[in-house]
N, CA, C and O atoms as a MOPAC input file, in Angstrom:
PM7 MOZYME 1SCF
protein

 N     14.59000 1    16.08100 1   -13.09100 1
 C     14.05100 1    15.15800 1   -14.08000 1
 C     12.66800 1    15.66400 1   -14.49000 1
 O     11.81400 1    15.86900 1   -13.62700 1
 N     12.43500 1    15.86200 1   -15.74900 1
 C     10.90000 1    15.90700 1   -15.84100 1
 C     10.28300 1    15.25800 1   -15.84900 1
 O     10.64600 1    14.17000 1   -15.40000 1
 N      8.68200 1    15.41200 1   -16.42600 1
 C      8.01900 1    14.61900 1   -16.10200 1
 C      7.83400 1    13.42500 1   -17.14500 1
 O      7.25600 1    12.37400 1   -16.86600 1
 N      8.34100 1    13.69400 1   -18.25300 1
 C      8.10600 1    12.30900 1   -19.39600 1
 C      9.27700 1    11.82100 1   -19.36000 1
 O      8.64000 1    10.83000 1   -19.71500 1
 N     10.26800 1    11.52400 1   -19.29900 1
 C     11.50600 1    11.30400 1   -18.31600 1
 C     11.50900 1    10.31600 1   -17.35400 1
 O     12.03900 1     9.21800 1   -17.52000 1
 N     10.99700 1    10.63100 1   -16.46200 1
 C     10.28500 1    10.23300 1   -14.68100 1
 C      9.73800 1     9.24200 1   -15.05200 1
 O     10.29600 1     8.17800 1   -14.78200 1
 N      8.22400 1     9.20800 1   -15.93900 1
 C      7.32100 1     8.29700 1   -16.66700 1
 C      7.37100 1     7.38700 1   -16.66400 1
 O      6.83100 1     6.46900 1   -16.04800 1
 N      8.53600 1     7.56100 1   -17.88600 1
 C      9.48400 1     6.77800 1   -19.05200 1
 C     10.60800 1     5.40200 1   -17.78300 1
 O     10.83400 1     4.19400 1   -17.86400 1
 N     10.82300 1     6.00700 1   -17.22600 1
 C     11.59300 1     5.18500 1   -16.11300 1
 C     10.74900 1     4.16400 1   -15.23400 1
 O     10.95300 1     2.95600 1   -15.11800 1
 N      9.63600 1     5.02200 1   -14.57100 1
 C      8.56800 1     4.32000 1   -13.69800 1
 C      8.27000 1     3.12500 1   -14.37600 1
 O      8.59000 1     2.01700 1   -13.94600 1
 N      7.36200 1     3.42700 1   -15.95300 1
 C      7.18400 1     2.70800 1   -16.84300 1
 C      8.19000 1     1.20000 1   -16.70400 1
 O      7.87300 1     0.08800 1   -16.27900 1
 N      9.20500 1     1.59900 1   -17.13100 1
 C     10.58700 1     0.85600 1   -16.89800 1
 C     10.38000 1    -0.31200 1   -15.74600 1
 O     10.48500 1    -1.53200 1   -15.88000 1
 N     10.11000 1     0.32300 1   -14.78100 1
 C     10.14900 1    -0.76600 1   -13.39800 1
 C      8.88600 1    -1.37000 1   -13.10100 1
 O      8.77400 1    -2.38200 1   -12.41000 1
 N      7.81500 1    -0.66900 1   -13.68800 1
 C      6.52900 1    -1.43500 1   -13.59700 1
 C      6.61300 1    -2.91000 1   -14.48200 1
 O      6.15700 1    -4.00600 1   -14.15700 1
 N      7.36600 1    -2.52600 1   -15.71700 1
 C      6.91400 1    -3.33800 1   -16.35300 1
 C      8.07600 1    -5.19900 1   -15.71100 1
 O      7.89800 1    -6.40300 1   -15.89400 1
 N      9.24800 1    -4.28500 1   -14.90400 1
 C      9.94300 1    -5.19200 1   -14.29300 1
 C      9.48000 1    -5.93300 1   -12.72200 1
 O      9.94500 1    -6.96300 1   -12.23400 1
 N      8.43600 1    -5.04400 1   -12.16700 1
 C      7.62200 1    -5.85300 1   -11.55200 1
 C      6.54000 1    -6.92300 1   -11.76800 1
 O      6.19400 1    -7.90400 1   -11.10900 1
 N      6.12000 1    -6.36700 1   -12.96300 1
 C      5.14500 1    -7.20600 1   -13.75300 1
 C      6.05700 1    -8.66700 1   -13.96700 1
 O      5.47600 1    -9.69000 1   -13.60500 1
 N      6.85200 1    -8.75400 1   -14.29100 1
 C      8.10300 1    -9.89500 1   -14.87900 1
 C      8.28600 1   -10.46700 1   -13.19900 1
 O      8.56600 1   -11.66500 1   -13.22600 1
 N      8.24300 1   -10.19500 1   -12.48400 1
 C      8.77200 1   -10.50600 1   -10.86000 1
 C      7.54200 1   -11.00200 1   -10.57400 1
 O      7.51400 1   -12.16300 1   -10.16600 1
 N      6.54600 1   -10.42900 1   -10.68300 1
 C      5.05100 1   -10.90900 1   -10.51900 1
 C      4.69400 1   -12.09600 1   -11.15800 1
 O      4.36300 1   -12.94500 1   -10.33000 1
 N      4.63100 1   -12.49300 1   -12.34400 1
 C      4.77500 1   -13.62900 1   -13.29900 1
 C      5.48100 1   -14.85000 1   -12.51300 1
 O      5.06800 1   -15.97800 1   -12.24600 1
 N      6.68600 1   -14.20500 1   -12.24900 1
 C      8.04000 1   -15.51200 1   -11.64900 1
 C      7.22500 1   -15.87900 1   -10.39900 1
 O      7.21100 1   -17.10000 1   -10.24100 1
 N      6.58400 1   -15.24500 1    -9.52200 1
 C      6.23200 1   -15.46400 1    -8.18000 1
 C      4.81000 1   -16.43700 1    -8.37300 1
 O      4.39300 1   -17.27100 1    -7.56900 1
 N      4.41400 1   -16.18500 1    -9.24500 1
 C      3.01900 1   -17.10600 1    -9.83200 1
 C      3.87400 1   -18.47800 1   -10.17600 1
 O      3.59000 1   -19.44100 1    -9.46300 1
 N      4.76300 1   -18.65500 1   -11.06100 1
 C      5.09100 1   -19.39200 1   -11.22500 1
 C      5.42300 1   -20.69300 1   -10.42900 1
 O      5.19200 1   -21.88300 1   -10.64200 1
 N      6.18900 1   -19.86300 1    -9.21400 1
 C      6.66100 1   -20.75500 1    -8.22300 1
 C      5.79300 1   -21.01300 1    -7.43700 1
 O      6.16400 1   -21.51500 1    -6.37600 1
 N      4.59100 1   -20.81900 1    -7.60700 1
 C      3.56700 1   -21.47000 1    -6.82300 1
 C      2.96400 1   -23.24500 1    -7.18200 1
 O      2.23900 1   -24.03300 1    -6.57500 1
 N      3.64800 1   -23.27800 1    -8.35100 1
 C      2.74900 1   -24.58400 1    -8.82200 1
 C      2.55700 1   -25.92400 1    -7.99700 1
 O      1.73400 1   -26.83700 1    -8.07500 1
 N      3.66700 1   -25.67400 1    -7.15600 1
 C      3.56200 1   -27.04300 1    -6.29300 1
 C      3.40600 1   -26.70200 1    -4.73200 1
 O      3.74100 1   -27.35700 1    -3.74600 1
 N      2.81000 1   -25.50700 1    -4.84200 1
 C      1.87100 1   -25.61800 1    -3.77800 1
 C      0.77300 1   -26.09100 1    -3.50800 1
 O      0.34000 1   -26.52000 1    -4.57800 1
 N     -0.18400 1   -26.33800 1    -2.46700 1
 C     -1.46600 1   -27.19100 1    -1.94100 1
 C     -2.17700 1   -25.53900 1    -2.19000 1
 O     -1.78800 1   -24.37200 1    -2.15000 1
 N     -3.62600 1   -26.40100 1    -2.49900 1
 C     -4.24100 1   -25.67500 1    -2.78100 1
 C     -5.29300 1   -24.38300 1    -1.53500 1
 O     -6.33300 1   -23.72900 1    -1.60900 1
 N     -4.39100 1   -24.58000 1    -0.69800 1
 C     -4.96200 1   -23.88800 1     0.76000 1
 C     -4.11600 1   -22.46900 1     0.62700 1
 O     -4.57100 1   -21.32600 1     0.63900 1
 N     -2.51400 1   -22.97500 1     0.47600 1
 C     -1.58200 1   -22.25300 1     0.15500 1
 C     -1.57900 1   -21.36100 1    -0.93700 1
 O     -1.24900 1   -20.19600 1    -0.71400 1
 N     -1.84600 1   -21.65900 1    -1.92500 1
 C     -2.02800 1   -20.97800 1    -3.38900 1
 C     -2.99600 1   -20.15400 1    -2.86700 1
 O     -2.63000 1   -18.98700 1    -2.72600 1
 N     -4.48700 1   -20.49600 1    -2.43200 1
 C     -5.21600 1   -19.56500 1    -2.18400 1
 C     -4.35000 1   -17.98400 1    -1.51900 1
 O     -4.35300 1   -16.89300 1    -2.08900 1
 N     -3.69600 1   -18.30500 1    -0.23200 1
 C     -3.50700 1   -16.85200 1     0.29600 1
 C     -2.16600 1   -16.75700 1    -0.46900 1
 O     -1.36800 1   -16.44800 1     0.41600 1
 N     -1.68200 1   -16.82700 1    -1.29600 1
 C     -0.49200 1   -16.15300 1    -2.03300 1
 C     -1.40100 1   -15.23800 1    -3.23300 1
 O     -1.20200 1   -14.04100 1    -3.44100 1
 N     -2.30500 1   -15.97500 1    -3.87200 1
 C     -3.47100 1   -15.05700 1    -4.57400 1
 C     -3.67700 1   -13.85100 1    -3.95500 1
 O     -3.60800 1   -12.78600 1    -4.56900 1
 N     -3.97500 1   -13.95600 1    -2.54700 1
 C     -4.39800 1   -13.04400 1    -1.79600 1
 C     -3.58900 1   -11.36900 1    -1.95500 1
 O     -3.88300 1   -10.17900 1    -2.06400 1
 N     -2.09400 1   -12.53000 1    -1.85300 1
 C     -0.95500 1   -10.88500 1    -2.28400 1
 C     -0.85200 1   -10.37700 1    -3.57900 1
 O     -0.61900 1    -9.20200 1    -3.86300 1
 N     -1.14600 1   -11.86200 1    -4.82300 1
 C     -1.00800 1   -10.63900 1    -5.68300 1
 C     -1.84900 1   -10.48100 1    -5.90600 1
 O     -1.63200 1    -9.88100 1    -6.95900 1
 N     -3.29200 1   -10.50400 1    -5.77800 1
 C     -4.30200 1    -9.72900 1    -6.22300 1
 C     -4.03000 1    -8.14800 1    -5.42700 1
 O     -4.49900 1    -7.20900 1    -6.07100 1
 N     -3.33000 1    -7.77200 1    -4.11400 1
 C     -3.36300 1    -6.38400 1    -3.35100 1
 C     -2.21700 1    -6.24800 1    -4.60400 1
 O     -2.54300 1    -5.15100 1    -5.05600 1
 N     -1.14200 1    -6.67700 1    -5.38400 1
 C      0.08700 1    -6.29000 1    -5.92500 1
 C     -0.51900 1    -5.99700 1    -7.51900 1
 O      0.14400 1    -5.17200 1    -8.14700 1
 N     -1.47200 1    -6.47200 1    -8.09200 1
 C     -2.18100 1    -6.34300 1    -9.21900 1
 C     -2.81400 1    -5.04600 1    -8.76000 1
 O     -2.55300 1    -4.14100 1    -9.55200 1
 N     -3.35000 1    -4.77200 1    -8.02900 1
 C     -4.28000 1    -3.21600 1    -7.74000 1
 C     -2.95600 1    -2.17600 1    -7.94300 1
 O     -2.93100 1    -1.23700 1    -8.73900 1
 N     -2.12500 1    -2.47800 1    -7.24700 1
 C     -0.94800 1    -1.48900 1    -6.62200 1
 C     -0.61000 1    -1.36500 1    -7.97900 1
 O     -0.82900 1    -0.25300 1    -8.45700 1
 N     -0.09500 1    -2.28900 1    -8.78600 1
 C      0.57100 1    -2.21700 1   -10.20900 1
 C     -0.11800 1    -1.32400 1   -11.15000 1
 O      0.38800 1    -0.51800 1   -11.93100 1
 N     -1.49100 1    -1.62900 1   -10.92500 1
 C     -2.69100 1    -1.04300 1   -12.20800 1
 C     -3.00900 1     0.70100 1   -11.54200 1
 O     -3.25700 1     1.70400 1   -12.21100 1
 N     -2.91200 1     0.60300 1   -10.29900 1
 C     -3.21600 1     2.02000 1    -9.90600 1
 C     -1.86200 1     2.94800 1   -10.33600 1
 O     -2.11100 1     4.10800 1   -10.66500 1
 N     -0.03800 1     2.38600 1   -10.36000 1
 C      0.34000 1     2.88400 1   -10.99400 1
 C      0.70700 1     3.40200 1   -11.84600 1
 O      1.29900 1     4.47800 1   -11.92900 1
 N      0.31800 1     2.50500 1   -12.78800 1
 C      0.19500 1     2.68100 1   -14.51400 1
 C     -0.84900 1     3.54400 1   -14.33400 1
 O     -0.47000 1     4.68000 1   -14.61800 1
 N     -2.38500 1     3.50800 1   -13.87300 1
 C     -2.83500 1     4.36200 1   -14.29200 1
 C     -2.38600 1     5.89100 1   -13.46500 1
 O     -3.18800 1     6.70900 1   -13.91400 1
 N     -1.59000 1     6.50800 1   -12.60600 1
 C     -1.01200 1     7.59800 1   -12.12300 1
 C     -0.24300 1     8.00300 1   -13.04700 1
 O     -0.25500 1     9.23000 1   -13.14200 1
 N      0.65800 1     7.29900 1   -14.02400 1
 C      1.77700 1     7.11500 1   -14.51000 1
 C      1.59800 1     7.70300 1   -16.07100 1
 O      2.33900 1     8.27300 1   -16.87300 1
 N      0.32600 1     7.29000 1   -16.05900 1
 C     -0.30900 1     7.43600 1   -17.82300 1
 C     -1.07100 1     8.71800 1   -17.40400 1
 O     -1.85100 1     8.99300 1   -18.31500 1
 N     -1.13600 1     9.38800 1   -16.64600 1
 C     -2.07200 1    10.22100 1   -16.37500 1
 C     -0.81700 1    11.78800 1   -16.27700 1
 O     -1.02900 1    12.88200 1   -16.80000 1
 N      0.37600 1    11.40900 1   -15.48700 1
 C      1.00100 1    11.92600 1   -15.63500 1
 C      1.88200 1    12.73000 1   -16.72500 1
 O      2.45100 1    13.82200 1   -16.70600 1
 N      1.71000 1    11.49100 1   -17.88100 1
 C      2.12300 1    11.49000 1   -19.39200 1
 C      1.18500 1    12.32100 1   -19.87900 1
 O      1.70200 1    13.16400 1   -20.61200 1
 N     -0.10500 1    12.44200 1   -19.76500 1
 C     -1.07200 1    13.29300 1   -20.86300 1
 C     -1.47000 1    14.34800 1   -20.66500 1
 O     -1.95500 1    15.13300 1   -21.47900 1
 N     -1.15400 1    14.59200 1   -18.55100 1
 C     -1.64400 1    15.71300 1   -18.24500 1
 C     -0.11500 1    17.20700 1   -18.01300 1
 O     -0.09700 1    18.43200 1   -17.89500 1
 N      0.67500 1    16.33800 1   -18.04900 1
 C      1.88700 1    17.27000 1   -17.88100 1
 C      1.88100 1    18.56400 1   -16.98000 1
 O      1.77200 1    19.70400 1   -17.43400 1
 N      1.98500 1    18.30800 1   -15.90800 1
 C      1.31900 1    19.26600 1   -14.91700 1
 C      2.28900 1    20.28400 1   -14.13000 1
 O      2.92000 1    19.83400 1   -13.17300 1
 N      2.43800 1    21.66300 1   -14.49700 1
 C      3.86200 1    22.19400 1   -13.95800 1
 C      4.36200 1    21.81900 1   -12.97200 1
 O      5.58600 1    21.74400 1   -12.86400 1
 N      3.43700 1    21.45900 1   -11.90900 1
 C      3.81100 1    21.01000 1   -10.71200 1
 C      3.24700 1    19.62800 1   -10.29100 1
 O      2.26100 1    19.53800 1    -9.55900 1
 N      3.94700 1    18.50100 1   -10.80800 1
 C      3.85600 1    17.39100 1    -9.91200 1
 C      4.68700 1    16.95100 1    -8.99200 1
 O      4.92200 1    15.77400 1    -9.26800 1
 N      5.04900 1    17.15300 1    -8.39100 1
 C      5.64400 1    16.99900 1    -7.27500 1
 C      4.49400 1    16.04700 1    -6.26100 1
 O      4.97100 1    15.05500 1    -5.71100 1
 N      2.90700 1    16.38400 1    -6.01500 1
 C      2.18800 1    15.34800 1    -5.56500 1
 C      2.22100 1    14.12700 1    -6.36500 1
 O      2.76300 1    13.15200 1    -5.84300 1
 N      1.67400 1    13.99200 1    -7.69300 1
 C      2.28400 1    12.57600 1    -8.31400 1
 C      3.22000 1    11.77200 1    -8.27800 1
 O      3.25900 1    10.54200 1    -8.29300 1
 N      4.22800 1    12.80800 1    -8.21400 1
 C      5.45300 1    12.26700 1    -7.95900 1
 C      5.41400 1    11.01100 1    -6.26100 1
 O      5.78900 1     9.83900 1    -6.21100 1
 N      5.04800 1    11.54700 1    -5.55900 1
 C      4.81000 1    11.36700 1    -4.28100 1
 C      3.95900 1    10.19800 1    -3.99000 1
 O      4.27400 1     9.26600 1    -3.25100 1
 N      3.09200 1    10.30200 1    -4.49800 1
 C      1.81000 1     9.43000 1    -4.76200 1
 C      2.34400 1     8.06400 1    -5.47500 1
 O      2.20000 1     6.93900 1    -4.99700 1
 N      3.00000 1     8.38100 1    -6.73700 1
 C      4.03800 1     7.37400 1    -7.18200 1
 C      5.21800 1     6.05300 1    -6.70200 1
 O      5.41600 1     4.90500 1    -7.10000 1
 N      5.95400 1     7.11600 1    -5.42700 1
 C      6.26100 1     6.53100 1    -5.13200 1
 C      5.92900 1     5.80200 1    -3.69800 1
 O      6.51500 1     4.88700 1    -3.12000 1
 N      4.84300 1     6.51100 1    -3.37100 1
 C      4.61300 1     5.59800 1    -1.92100 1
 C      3.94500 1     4.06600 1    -2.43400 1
 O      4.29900 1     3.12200 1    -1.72700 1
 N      3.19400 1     3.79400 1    -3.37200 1
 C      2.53800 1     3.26100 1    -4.29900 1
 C      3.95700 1     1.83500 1    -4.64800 1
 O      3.89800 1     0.62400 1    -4.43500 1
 N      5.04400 1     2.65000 1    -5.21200 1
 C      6.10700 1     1.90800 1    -5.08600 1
 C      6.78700 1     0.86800 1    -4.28000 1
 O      7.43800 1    -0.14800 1    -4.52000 1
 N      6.33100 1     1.60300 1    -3.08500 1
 C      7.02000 1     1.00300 1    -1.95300 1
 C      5.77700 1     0.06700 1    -1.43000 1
 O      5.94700 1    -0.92800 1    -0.72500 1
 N      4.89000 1     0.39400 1    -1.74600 1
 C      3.83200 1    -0.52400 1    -1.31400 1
 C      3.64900 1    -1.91400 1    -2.08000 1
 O      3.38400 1    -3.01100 1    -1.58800 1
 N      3.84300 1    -1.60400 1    -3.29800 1
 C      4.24800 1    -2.88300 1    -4.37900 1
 C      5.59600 1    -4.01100 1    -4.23800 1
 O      5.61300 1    -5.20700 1    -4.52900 1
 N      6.81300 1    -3.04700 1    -3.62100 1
 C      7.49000 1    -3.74200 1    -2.75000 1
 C      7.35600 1    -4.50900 1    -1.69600 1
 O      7.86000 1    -5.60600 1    -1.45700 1
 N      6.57300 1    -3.79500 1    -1.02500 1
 C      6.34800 1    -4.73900 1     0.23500 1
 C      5.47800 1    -5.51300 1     0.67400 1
 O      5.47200 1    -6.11400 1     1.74800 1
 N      4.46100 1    -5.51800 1    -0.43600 1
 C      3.54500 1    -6.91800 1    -1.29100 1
 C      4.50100 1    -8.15200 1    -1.30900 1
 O      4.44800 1    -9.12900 1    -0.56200 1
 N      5.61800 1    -7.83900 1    -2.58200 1
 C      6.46200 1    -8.92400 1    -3.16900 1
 C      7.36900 1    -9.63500 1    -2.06200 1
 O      7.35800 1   -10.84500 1    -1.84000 1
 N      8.16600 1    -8.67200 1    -1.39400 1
 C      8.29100 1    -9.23300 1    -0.12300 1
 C      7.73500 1   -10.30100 1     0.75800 1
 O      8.17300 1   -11.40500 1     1.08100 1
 N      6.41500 1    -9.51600 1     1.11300 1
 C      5.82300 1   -10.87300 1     1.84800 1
 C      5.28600 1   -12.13700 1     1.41900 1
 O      5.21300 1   -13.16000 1     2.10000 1
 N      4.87100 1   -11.95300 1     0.08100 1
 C      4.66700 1   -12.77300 1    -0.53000 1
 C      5.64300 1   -14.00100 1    -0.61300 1
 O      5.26700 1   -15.15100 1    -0.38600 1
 N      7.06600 1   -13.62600 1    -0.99400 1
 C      8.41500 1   -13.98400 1    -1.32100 1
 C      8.38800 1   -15.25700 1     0.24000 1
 O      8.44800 1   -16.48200 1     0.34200 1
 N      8.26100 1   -14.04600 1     1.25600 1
 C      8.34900 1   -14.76600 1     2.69900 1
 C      7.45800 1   -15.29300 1     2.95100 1
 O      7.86000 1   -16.26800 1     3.58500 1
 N      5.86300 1   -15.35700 1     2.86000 1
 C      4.87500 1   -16.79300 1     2.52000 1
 C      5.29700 1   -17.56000 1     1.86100 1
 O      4.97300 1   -18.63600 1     2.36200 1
 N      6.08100 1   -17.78900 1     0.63900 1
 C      5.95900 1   -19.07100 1     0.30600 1
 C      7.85700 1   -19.34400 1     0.58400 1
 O      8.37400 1   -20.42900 1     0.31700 1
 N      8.36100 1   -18.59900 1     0.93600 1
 C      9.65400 1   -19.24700 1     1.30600 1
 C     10.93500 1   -19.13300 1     0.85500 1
 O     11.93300 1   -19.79400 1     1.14200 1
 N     10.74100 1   -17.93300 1    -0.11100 1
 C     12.07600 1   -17.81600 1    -1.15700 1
 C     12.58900 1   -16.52000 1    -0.78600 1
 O     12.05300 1   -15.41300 1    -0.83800 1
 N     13.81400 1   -16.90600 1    -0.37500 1
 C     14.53800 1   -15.73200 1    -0.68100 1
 C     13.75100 1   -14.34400 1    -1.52400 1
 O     13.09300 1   -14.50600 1    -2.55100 1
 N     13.91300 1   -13.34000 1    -1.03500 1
 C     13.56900 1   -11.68600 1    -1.85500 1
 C     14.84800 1   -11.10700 1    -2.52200 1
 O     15.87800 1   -10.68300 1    -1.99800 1
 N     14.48100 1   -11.21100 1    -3.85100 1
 C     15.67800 1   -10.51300 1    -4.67200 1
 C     15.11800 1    -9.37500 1    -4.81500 1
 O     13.92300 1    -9.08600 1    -4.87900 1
 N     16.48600 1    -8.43400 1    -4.88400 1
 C     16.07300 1    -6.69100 1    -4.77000 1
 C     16.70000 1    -6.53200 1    -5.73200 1
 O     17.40400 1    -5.55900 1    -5.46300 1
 N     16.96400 1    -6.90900 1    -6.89400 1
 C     17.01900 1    -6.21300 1    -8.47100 1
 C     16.33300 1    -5.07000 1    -8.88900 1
 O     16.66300 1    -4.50000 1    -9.93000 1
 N     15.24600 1    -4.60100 1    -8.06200 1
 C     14.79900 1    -3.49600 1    -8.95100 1
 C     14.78200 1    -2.37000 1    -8.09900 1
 O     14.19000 1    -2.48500 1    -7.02600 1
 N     15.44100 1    -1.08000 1    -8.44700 1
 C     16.06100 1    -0.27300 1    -7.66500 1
 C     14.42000 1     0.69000 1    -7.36200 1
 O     13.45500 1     0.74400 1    -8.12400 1
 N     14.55600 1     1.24500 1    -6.21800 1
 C     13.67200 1     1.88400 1    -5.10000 1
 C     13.73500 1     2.13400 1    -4.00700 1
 O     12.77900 1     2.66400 1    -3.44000 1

C-alpha cells in the first residue's frame, strides 16, 4: 500500500473515531457530575491521541517519504492507544464496547 493510500484509509477511521467519540460524550448526560468529570479525563487522553494522529497522518501526506515504514509504526501504535482509551472509557461508564472499527 502506499503512502497516500494508507493516509486516505487512516483518515477514514479517524474520522470514525471522532463519530464514536461524540456518541461516548453523549451518553454521558445523565451522569453526576463527579462521574462526568473522570470520563473527561479519557477523552481529553483520546482527543490528544486523535489530534497527534491527524497530525502524523497529514504529515505523512505532504512529506511522502520513501521510507515510512517508522510512520507507519508510529501510526499505528497511536491506534491502538486510541482504542484502548475508548474501551475504558466504554467500561467506566458501563456500556458495552463496540468494535466496528477495524484495527
Amino acid at each position: 500500500m502506499d503512502p497516500k493510500d494508507y493516509c486516505n484509509s487512516m483518515a477514514a477511521e479517524l474520522t470514525a473515531w471522532k463519530a464514536k467519540l461524540f456518541d461516548v460524550i453523549a451518553r454521558t448526560d445523565k451522569m453526576s457530575t463527579e462521574q462526568k468529570g473522570k470520563v473527561w479525563e479519557y477523552f481529553g487522553e483520546m482527543k490528544i491521541i486523535i489530534q497527534d494522529l491527524e497530525d502524523k497522518i497529514e504529515s505523512l501526506r505532504t512529506e511522502c517519504p520513501s521510507d515510512w515504514s517508522p510512520q507507519k509504526k508510529e501510526i499505528e501504535n497511536a491506534h491502538v492507544d486510541v482504542r484502548s482509551k475508548y474501551e475504558e472509557t466504554l467500561d467506566y461508564i458501563g456500556k458495552a464496547s463496540p468494535m466496528s472499527v477495524p484495527g
